[in-house]
C-alpha positions as a Python dict, from the first residue, in 0.01 Angstrom:
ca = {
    (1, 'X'): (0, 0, 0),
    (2, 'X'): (-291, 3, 246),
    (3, 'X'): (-204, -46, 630),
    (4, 'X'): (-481, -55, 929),
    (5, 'X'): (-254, -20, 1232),
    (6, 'X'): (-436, -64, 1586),
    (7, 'X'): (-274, 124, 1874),
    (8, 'X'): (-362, 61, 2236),
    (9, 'X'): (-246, 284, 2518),
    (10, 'X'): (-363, 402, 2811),
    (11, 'X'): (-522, 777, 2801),
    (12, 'X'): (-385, 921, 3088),
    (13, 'X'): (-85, 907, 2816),
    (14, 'X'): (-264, 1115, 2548),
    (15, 'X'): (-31, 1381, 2650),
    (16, 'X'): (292, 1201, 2609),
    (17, 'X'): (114, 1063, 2281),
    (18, 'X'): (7, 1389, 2134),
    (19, 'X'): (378, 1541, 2196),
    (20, 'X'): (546, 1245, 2008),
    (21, 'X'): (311, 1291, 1744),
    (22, 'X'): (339, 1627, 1695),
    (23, 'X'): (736, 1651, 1736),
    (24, 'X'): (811, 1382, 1424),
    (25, 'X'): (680, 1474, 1107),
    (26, 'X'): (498, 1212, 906),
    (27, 'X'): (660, 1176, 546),
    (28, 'X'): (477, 1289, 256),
    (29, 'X'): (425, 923, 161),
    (30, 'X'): (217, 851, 455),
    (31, 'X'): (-114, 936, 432),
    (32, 'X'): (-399, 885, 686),
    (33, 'X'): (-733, 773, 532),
    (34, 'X'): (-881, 728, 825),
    (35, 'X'): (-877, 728, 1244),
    (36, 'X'): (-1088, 573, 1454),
    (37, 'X'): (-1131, 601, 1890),
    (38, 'X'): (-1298, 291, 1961),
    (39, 'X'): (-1456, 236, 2363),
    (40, 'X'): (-1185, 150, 2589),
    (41, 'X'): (-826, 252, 2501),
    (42, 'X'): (-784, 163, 2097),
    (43, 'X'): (-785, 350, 1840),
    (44, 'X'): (-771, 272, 1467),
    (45, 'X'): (-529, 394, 1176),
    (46, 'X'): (-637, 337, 842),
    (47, 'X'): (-338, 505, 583),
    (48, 'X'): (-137, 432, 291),
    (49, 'X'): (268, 417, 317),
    (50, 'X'): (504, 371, 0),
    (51, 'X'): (813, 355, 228),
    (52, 'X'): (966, 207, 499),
    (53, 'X'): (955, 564, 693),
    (54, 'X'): (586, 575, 689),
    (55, 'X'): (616, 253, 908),
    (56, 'X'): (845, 378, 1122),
    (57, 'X'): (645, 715, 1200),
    (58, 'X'): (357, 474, 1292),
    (59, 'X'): (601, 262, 1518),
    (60, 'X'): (658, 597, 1708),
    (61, 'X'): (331, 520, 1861),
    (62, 'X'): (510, 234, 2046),
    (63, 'X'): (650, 461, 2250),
    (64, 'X'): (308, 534, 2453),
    (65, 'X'): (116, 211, 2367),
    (66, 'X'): (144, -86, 2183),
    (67, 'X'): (77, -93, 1778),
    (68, 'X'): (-6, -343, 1569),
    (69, 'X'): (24, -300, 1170),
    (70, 'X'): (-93, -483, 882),
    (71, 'X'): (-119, -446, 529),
    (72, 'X'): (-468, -465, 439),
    (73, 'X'): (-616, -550, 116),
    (74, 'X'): (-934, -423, -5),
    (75, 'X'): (-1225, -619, -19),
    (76, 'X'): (-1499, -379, 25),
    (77, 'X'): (-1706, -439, -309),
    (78, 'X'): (-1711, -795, -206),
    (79, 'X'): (-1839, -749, 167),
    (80, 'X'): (-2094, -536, -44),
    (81, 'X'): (-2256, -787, -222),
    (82, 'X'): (-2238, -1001, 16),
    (83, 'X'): (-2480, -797, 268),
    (84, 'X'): (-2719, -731, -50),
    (85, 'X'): (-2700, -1069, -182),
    (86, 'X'): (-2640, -1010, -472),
    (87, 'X'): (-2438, -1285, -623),
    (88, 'X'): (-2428, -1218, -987),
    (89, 'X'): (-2251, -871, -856),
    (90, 'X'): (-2010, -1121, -701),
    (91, 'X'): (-1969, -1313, -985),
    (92, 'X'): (-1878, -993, -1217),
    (93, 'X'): (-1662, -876, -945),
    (94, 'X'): (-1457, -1233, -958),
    (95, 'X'): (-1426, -1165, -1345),
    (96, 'X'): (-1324, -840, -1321),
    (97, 'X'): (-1070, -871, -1082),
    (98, 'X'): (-903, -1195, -1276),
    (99, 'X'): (-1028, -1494, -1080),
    (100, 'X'): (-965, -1843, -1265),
    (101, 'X'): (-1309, -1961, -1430),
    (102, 'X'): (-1266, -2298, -1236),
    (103, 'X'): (-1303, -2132, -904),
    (104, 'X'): (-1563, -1888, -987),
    (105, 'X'): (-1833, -2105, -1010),
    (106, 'X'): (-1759, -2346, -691),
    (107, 'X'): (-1699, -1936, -505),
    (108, 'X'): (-2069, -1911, -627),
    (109, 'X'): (-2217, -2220, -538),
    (110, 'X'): (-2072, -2200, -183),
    (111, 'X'): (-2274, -1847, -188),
    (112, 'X'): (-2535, -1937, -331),
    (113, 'X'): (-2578, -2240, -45),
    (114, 'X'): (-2563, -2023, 210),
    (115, 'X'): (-2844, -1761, 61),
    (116, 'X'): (-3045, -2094, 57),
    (117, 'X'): (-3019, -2226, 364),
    (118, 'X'): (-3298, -2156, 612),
    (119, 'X'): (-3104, -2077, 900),
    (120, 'X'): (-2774, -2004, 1032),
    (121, 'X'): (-2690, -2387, 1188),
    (122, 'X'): (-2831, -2469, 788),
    (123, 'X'): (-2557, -2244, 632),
    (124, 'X'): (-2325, -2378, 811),
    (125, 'X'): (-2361, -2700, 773),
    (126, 'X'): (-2375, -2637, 401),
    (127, 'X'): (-2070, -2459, 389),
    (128, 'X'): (-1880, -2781, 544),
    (129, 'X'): (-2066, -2977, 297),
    (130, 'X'): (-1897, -2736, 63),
    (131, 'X'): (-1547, -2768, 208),
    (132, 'X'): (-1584, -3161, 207),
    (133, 'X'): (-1674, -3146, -160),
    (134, 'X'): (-1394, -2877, -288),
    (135, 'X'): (-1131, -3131, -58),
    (136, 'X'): (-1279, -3464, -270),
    (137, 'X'): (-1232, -3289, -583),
    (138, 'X'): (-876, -3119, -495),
    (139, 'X'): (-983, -2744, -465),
    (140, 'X'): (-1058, -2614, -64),
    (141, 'X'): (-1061, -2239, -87),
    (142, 'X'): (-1327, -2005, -127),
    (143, 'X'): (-1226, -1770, -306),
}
């Protein structure tokens, strides 16, 4: 499964940090995709884990900062279309991926309002318009 964990700490620990690190051993199953220093004190973890061990080698950052894990779920062809507008992308990614055929179209249409609308206050409103209608007819998620 794929976890993003976000650790905070302050770096006049990176010692201590690097020392913990480097004394456990991570287990085969963990592996790290991805890490990230963001401005300030965070850093991002993005890594796979089969077992609970791999969680608990990432909770050994708690001991210098403060981590927070989540499973994360990937959505990336998705956000794709989305920033090239390209909806009938989106609509072969729904089939592909086993969406119901009653919510592909209204995931569309909600889409497909928002490409339309001439500005952001416009695609918003739209997109409550949306909501109001999916609530009337039983069916408030956008898939």
């Amino acid at each position: 499964m794929l976890f993003v964990s976000t650790f905070t700490s302050d770096r006049s620990l990176d010692p201590e940090l690097w020392a913990v690190i480097w004394q456990a051993r991570a287990p085969k199953t963990l592996k790290l995709l991805g890490a990230y220093n963001l401005a300030g004190n965070k850093r991002i973890f993005i890594w796979k884990g089969e077992s609970p061990a791999d969680l608990q080698f990432m909770d050994l950052f708690n001991h210098v900062g403060v981590t927070e894990t989540s499973p994360a779920f990937d959505r990336t062809a998705g956000w794709q279309f989305a920033f090239a507008s390209d909806l009938e992308a989106f609509r072969d990614g729904l089939i592909s991926r086993g969406a119901r055929p009653e919510r592909i179209e209204p995931a569309i249409d909600l889409r497909r309002r928002g490409m339309t609308a001439p500005t952001t206050e416009a695609a918003r409103r739209a997109a409550r318009e949306w909501v109001a209608e999916q609530e009337q007819a039983g069916r408030a998620t956008a898939t």
